[in-house]
N, C-alpha and C positions, 0 to 999 in steps of 0.2 A: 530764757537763758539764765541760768544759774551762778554763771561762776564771776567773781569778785571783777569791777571794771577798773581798768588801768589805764591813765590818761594818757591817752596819744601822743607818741615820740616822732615830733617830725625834721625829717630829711629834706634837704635840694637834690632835686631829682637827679645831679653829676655825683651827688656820694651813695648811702645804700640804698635809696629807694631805686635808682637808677640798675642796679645790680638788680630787683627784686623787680619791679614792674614795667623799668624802663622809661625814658620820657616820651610821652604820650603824644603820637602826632595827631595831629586834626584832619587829616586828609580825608576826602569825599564825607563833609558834612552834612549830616540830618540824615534823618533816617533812612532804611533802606527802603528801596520801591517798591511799592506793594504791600509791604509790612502795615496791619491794622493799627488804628490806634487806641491806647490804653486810656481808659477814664477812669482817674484815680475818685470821683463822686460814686460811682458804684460800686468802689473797693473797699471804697470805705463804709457803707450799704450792709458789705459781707461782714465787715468787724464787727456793726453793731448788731446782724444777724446774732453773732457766734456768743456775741455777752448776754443777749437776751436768753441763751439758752442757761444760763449760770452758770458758774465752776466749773471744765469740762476735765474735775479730775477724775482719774479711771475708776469707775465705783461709783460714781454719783450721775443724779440723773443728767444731767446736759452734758455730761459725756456720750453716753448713749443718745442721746435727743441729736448731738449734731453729728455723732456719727449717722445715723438712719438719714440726715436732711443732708449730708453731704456725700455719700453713696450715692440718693437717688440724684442729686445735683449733676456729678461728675458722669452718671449713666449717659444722660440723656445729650452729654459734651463727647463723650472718649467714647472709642470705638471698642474701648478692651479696660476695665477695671475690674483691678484684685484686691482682693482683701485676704491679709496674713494675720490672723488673731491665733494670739499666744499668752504666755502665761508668763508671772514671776513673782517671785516669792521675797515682799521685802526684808531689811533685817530685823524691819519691827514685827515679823510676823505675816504680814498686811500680803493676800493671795490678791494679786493683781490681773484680768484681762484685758488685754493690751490691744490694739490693730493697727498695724499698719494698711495703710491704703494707696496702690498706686492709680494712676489714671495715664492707659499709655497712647499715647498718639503717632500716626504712621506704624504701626508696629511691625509692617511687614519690613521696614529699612533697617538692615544693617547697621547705620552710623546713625548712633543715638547720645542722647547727654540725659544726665536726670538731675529735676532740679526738687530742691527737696525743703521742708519745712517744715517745724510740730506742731500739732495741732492741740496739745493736751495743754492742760493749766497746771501752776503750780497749788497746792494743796491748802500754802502758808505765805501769811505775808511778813516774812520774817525782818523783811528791814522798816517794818511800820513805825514811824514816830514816836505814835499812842503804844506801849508796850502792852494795851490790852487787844491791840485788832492786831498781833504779830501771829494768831492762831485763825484769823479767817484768810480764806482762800482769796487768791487774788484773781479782779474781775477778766483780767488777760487778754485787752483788747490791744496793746503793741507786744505784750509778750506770751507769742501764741498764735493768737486774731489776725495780725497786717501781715506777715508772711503766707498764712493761711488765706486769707484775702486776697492779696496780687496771684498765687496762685490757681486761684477759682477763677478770679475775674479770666487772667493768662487762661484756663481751659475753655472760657466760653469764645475767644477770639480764635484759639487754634479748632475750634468746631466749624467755625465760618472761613479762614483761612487758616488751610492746610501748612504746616510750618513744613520748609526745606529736607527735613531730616527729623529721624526719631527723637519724640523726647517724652519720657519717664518723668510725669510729676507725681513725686512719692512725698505723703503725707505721713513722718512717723509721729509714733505714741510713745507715750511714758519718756520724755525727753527734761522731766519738771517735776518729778516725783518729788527725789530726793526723804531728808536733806543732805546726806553723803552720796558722794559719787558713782557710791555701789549702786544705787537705785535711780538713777541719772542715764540718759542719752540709751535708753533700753531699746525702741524702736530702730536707733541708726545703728547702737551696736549689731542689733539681729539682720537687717540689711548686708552691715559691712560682712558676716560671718556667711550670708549666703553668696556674698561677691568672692569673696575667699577659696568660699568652697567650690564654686560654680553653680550653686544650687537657689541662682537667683531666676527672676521670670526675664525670656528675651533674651536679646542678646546683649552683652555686658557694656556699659554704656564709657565713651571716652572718657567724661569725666562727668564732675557734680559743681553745683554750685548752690551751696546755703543760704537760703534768707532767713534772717533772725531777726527781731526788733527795727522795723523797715520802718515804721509808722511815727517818729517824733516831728514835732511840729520847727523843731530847728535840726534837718537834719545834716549830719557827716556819717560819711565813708570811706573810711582812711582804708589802708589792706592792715589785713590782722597778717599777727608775724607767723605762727603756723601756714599759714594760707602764702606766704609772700615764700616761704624758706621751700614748700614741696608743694605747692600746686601755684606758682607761678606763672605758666602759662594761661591757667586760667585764670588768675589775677591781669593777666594783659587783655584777654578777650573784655572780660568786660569793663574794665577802665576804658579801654579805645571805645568801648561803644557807649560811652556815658561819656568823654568827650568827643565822639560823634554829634550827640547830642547838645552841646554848648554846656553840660554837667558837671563839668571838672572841678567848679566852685566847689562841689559838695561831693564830689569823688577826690579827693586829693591825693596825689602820687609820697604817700607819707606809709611808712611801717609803723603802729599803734601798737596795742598792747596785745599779747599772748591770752588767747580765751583758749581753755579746752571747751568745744561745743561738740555738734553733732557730725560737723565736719571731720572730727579731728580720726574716729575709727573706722569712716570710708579711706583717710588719708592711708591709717596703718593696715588697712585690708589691700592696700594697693590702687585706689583708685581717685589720681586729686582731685582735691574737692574745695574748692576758696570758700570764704564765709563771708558772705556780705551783712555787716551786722554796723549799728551807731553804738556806738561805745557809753553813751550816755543817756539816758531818757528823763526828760524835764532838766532843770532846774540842781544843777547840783545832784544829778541822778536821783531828784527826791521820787519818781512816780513809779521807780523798778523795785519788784516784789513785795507792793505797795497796795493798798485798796486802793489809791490811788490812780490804776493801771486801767483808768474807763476811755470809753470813746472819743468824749468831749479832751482827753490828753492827747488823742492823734487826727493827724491831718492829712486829710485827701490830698492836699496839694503832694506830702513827701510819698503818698502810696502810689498816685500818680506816675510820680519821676522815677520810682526804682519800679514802678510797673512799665514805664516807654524803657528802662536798660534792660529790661530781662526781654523784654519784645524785642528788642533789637539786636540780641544778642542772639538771639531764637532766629529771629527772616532772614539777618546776615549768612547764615549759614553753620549757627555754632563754631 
């Protein structure tokens, strides 16, 4: 995630957040029945997978290295994985191969959701302290890694139980390039452009929901205000089902700050999409776009808990 962090503006759930997510009732507590449950120790297993590969910027080896080890990963879970490899041309020049990767589960249903995540690294660690490591790549184990992560883990649970309804886990690229926005969120642009056009795989999904930076060790989940103003229904799905869960401490029925993410051109393709993202990572946001961005910075306990909301957002029935 790229774009500048803005500290959380919170509301009483009777003023706007109440407009925007509604207050949150607690009715028919804990999970649904049936529904697997999520082990945030093996998600977190997958981050330090994904750092061991290094850098997964497009161009360098452990790009390639976890694309080949997460292909054959998601093979051997999905009954149906695509791969969309494309092209772009940065302004510096810089010929990029890209891929998006879905992994689709039920596909023969009709009513589907996709839930999505990038898998790339960014290039620069441009907010580094030391102004000499602002040009090494960052290791991108919560920005990157833990969405990437809960998603893996989430395919190997829907392998063993079958979720209620279709659901498209798309994995985009080139989301971290940068450092201008031209060269930014290129995987979810080319996505939202095939949703657009109709010229997506399947059939077009109800909506989406973003995980982005899921993995800090003190986490919140306020609603971003994009996500709260045009995809608010799906800001209620999964709030109700993270206080289903007793999770509300760290879901808070609050509107935060304005990220352009990767949500934001599924939103203007037509298709909402909320962004579950922690507005802060460490300490003063010291460990975002950081070399600082390693394993030992994130925590199975918070990969865990946004890995039981998206599971239960999934068994409930989307």
């Amino acid at each position: 995630m790229t774009t500048p962090r803005v500290a959380p503006v919170r509301f009483l759930c009777a003023a706007t957040a109440l407009l925007v997510a509604g207050c949150l009732d607690s009715s028919a507590p804990g999970p649904t029945p049936g529904s697997p449950g999520f082990d945030g120790l093996r998600a977190y297993a997958l981050v330090e997978k994904q750092v061991a590969f290094g850098p997964r910027v497009p161009g360098a080896p452990g790009h390639q290295a976890q694309l080949d080890w997460m292909l054959a990963r998601l093979d051997s879970f999905a009954p149906e994985v695509v791969s969309d490899t494309f092209e772009h041309i940065s302004s510096a020049g810089d010929s990029l191969v890209l891929v998006n990767v879905m992994a689709r589960f039920r596909p023969e249903l009709d009513r589907r959701i996709v839930l999505l995540t990038h898998w790339d690294t960014r290039p620069t660690s441009d907010k580094a302290a030391d102004p000499a490591r602002r040009g090494d790549p960052i290791p991108g184990a919560n920005d990157g890694g833990s969405g990437t992560a809960v998603l893996l883990e989430l395919a190997a649970l829907m392998a063993d139980v079958p979720p209620p309804l279709g659901i498209d886990l798309l994995f985009v690229d080139g989301e971290d390039f940068g450092p201008t926005g031209d060269d930014m969120y290129l995987g979810a642009r080319r996505y939202a452009r095939q949703i657009a056009s109709g010229d997506h795989v399947g059939e077009r999904p109800l909506y989406g929901l973003l995980l982005d930076m899921v993995g800090d060790a003190d986490p919140s989940f306020p609603v971003e205000a994009h996500s709260a103003e045009r995809a608010s229904v799906v800001v209620r799905k999964v709030w109700r089902a993270a206080a289903r869960l007793g999770l509300s401490e760290f879901f808070p029925e609050a509107v935060a700050g304005r990220i352009y993410d990767d949500h934001v051109p599924l939103i203007e393709a037509g298709l909402p999409t909320a962004d579950l993202i922690d507005f802060t990572y460490g300490p003063d946001n010291a460990y975002w776009h950081t070399p600082d961005d390693v394993p030992a910075n994130v925590s199975a306990a918070t990969l865990g808990m946004v890995g039981r909301v998206v599971t239960e957002l999934v068994y409930a029935g989307g």
